[in-house]
C-alpha positions in Angstrom: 58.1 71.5 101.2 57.7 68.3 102.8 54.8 67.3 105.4 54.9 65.7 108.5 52.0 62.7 108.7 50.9 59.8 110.4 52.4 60.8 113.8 52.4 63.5 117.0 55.0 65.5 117.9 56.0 64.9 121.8 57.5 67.4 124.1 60.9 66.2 125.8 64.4 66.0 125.9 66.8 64.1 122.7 70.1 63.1 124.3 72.9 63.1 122.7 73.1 60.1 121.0 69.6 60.3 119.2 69.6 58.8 115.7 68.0 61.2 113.5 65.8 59.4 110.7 65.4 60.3 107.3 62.5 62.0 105.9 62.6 61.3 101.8 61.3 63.8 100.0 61.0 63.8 96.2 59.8 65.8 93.2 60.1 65.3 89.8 58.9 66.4 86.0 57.6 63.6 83.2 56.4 63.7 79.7 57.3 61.0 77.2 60.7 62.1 76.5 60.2 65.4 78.5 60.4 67.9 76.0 61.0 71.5 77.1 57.7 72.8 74.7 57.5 73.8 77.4 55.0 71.9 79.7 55.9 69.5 82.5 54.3 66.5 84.8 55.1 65.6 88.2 56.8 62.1 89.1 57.6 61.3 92.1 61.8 60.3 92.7 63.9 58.5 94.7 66.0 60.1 96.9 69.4 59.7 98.9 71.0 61.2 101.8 74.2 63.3 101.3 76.8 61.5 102.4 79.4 64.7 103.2 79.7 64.7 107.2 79.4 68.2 108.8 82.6 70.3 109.3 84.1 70.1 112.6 82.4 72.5 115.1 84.0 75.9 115.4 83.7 77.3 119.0 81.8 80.7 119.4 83.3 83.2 122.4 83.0 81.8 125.8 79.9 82.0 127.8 79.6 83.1 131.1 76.2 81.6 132.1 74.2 78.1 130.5 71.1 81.1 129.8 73.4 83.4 127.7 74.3 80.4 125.5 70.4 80.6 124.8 70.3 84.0 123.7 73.3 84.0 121.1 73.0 83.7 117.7 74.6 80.9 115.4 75.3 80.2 111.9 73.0 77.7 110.6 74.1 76.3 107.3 72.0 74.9 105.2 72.3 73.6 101.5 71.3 77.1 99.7 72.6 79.6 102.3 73.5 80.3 105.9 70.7 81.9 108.3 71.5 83.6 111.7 68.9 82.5 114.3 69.5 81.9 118.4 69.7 78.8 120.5 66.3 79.3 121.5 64.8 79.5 118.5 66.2 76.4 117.1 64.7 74.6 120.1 67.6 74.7 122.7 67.0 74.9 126.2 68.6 74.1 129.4 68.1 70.4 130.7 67.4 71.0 134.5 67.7 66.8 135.0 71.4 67.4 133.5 72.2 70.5 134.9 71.5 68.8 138.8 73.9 66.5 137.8 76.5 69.0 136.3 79.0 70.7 138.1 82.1 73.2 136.5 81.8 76.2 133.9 79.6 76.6 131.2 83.1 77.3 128.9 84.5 74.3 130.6 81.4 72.4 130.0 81.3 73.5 126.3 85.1 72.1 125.7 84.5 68.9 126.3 80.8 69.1 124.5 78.7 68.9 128.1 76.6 71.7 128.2 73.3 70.4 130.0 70.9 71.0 127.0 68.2 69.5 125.5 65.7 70.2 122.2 62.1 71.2 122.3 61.3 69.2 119.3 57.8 71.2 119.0 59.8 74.3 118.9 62.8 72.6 116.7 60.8 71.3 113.9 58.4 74.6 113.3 61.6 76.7 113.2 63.6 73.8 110.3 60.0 74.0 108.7 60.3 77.4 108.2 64.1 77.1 106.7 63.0 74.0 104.8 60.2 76.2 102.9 62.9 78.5 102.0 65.8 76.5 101.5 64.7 73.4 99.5 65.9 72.7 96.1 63.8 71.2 93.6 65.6 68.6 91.2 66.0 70.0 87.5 65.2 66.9 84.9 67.0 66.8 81.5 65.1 68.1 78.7 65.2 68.0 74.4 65.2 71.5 73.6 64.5 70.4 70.0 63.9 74.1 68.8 67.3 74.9 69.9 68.9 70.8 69.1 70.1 71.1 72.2 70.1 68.7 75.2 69.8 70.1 78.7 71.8 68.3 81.5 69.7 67.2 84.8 70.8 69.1 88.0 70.0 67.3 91.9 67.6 68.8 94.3 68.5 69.8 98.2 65.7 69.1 100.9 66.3 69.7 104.2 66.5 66.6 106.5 64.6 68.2 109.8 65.0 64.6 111.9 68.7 64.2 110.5 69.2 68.1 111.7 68.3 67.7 115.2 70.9 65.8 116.6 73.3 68.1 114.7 71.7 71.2 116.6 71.6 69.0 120.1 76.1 68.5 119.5 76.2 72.1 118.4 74.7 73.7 121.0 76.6 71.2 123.7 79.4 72.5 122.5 79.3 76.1 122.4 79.7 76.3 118.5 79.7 79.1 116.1 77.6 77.2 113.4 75.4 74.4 113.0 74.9 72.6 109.5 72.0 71.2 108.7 71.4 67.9 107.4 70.5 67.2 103.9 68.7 65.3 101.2 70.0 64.8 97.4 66.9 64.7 95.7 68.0 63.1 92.6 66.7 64.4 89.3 63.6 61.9 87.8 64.8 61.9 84.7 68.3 62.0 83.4 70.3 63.0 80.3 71.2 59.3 80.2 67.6 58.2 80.6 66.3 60.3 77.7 67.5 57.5 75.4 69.9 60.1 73.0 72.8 62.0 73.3 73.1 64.7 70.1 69.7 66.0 68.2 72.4 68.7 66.6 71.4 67.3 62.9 68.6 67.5 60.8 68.9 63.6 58.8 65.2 65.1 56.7 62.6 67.2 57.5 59.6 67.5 55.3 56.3 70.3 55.5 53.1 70.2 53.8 50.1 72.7 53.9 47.0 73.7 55.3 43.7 75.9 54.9 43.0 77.7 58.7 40.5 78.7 58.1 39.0 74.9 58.9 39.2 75.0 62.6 38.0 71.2 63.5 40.5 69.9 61.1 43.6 71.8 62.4 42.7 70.8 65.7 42.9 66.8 65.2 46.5 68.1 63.3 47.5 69.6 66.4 46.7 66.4 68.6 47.6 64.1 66.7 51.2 65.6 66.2 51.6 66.2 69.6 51.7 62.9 70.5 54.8 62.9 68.0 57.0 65.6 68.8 60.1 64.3 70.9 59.5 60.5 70.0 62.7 59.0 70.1 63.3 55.9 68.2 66.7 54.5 69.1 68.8 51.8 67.0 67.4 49.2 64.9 63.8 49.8 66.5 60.9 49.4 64.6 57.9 52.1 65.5 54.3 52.0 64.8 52.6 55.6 64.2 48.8 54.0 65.7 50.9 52.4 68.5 52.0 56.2 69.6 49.2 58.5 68.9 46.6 55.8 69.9 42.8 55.8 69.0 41.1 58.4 67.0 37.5 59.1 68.6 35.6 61.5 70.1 36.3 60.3 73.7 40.5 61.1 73.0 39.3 64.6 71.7 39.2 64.5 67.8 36.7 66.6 66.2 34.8 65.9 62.8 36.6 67.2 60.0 37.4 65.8 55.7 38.2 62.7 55.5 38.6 60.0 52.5 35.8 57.2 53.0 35.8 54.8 49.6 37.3 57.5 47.3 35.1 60.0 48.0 35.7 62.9 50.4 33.3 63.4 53.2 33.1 64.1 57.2 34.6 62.1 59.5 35.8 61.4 63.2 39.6 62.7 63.2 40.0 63.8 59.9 43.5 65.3 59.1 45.5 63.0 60.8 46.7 61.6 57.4 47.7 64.5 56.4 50.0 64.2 59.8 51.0 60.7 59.0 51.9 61.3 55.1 54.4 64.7 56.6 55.8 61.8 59.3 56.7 60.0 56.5 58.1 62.9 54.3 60.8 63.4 56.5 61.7 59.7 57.6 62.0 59.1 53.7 64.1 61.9 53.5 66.1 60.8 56.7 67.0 57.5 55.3 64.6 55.9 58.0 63.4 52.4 57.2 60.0 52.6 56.2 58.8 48.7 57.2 54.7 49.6 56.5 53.1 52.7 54.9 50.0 52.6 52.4 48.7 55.3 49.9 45.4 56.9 50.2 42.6 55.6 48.1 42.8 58.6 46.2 45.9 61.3 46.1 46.1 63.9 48.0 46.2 67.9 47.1 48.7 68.5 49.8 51.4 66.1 48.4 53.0 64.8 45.4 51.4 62.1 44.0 52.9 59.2 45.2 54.4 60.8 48.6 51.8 59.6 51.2 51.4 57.5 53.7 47.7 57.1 55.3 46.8 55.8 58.7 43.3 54.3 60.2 42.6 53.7 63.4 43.7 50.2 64.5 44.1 48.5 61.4 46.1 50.9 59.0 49.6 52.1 60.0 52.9 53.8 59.1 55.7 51.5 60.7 59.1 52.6 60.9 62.5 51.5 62.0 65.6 53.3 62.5 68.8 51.6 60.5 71.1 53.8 62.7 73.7 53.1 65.4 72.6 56.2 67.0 69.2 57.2 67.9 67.1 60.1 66.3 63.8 62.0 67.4 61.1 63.5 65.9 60.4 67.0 66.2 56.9 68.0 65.1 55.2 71.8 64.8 51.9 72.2 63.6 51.1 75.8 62.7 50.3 79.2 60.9 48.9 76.7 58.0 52.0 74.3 58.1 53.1 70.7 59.4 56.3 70.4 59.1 58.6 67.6 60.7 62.0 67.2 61.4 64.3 63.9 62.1 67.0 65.1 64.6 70.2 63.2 65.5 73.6 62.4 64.0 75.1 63.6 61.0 72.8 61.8 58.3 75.5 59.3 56.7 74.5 60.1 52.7 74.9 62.7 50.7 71.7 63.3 49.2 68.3 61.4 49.6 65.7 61.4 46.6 62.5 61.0 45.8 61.6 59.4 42.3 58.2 59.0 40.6 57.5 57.1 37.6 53.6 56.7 36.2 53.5 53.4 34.1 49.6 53.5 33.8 46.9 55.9 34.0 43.2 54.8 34.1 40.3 57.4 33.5 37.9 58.1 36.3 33.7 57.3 35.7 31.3 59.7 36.2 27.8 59.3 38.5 25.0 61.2 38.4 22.9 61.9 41.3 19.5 63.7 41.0 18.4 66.5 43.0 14.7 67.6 43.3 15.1 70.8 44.8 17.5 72.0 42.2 16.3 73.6 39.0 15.4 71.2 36.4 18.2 70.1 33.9 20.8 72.1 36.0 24.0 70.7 37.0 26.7 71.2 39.7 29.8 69.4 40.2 29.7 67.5 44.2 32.8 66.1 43.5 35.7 66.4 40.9 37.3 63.3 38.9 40.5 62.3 38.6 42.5 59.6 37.0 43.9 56.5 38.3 47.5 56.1 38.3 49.8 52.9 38.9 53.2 54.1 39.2 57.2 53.3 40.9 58.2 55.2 43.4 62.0 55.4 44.2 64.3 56.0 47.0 67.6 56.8 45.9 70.9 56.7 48.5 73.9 59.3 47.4 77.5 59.5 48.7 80.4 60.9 47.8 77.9 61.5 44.6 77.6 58.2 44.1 74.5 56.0 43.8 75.2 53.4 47.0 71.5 52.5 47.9 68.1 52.2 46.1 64.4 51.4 47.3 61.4 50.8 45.5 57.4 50.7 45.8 54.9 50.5 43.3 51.8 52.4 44.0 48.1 52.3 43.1 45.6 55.1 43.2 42.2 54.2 42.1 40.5 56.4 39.6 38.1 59.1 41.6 34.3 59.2 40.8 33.2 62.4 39.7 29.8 63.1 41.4 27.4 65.6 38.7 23.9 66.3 40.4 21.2 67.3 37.6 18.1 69.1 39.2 14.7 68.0 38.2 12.5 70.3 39.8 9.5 71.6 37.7 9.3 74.6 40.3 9.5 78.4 38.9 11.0 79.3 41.7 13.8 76.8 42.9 17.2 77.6 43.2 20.7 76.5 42.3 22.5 75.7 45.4 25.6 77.7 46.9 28.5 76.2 44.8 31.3 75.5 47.2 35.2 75.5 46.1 36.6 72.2 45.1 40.2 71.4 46.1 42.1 68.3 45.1 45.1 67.1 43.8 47.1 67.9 41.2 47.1 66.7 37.8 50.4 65.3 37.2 52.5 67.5 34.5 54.6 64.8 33.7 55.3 60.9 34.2 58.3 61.4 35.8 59.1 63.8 39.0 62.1 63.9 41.4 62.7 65.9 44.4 65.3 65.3 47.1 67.4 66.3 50.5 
């Protein structure tokens, strides 16, 4: 419901001829693309006055006195419903100025739209206050239902125009009618199906899921963020994208918590760690898609969630996975993090190929070093394993394009993974009575069963 601000409300008499003015009301719901997820934020809309002119006045029974007017009931018509109040209640009441000055009938008087009455505008607005609260409309905005890969149509709001309405009431109640309509407000929705930038999410071009431990709490919640800042991105034709220029810095202040990340091959704690795993399903499913991919670069090491060779990291400002969609249509992303997955779809048109696929070829393989680290609490001459090796690999990575099962399309990369360090600690404490430490589970990637691997949409 709208307020009332800034001014006082004065007893007295509106003539006839008093121009009601507008009171804009607006409400609306925001969120990057306003996806129905299904969580919404207020922005404020423009709004415009309906335009339709009231229906001609119907005329109610005659009355025999101006007081009985007073005490019968009328239709009041508003934009949701009609509501049965009296003359008296909507603020009518006899003008005594006028009614000196009147002479004739009161049905007379009411044909020719006469009656000696006036508004108490105190009286007028608390009673249209009271209809407004129940009668307003709020707008409906558009929404991606990308569960569904449907798109919901905007619907206009209805507010109730109390200063247009008064006038209305005043001619009404001159003329002995049997209903009064209100004024009203379109309240236009803030955003539109146009506005959301895409017209048909009923396709999936490539979708692409990788896997998680949840048991690690800090790590699936910098997932969660950072893939919320993804889900119902739209990227509309021949626009290139930039994955750090949407989810935006990685620190504490934005929320991320310290989880495993990658520092110079080695695997330790770090602000936001996680959001590569994010960035490398992103670019799963643009591959997949047949999305340009203008900038991605492979971890320093590869990683256990992932083929080798199918990653894409990301590093706050200076690394980033760019993309750009080759389309004449636009497409959005749809990401859900959860239950131990990520897993990303590209929605739109009907992908034009066939089949997609990924190829790997290894064309060198360099073996890892080893470092030892000593450890004086540990029992001497015992070992334990901080970190596994694992070979370096150079290898070609393909993007093959199929229709009508025919090769039309092909990209290629070549790829480098630097040989991973493996970390042995030898104890060389002399003490009886020192321990091993508790041996914690190693996981890392894969060893490759073979130099060639293919996968595809």
């Amino acid at each position: 419901m709208s307020k009332l601000r800034g001014r006082s409300v004065q007893h007295g008499a509106v003539l006839l001829g008093l121009a009601g003015g507008m009171l804009v009301v607006a409400g609306g719901l925001v969120g990057g693309y306003f996806i129905m997820n299904k969580n919404s934020v207020a922005r404020a809309a423009t709004v415009t006055e309906t335009k339709a002119a009231p229906a001609a006045p119907v005329a109610a029974p005659p009355v025999k006195s101006f007081d009985e007017l007073l005490a019968r009931e009328v239709d009041v018509k508003t934009a949701t419903g009609v509501v049965r109040l009296k003359w008296s209640e909507l603020g009518v009441e006899i003008d005594p100025d006028e009614l000196k000055r009147t002479s004739g009938s009161a049905d007379a008087l009411a044909k020719t739209g006469s009656l000696p009455v006036r508004v108490d505008r105190d009286k007028a607005i608390k009673a249209l206050t009271l209809l407004k609260a129940k009668t307003d409309r709020a707008a409906i905005n558009a929404y991606l239902d990308l569960e569904a890969r449907t798109i919901n149509n905007d619907s206009p709001g209805q507010s109730l125009d109390m200063w247009g309405s008064i006038p209305r009431i005043i001619s009404a109640a001159r003329s002995n009618a049997a209903t009064v309509e209100l004024a009203t407000i379109a309240v236009p929705a803030s955003v539109t199906k146009a506005g959301l930038g895409i017209d048909d999410i009923s396709n999936v071009l490539g979708h692409y899921l990788t896997k998680f431990p949840v048991t690690d709490r800090d790590r699936n919640f910098n997932l969660k963020l950072a893939a919320s800042k993804l889900n119902g991105v739209v990227l509309k034709p021949n626009e290139e994208w930039s994955f750090n220029g949407t989810v935006g810095e990685r620190s504490q202040r934005m929320g991320y918590k310290v989880a495993h990340v990658i520092t110079a091959g080695e695997m330790v704690d770090g602000l936001a760690g996680g959001t590569c795993q994010i960035s490398t399903t992103l670019f799963g499913a643009a591959f997949f898609s047949g999305i340009d991919i203008v900038k991605t670069t492979n971890h320093s090491r590869p990683s256990a969630y992932t083929p080798l060779g199918f990653d894409a990291t990301v590093v706050w400002p200076d690394t980033d996975l760019k993309l750009k969609n080759p389309y004449d249509f636009p497409v959005v992303i749809r990401y859900v993090v959860a239950n131990g997955e990520a897993k990303v779809e590209i929605l739109g048109k009907k992908r034009p190929y066939d089949k997609i696929v990924f190829e790997r070829k290894i064309i060198e393989e360099s073996p890892f070093p080893t470092e030892e680290r000593l450890d004086e609490e540990m029992p001497q001459d015992q070992t334990s394993i901080d970190q596994d090796g694992f070979n370096g690999y150079k290898l070609e990575r393909f993007r093959r394009f199929y229709k009508d099962g025919k090769l039309v399309k092909t990209n290629k990369w070549t790829v480098n993974y630097k040989p991973v360090t493996e970390y042995i600690r030898r104890g060389t404490s002399t003490d009886p009575n020192a321990k091993m430490p508790e041996q914690k589970p190693h996981s890392g990637p894969q060893v490759p069963k073979s130099d060639e691997f293919k996968m595809g949409q």
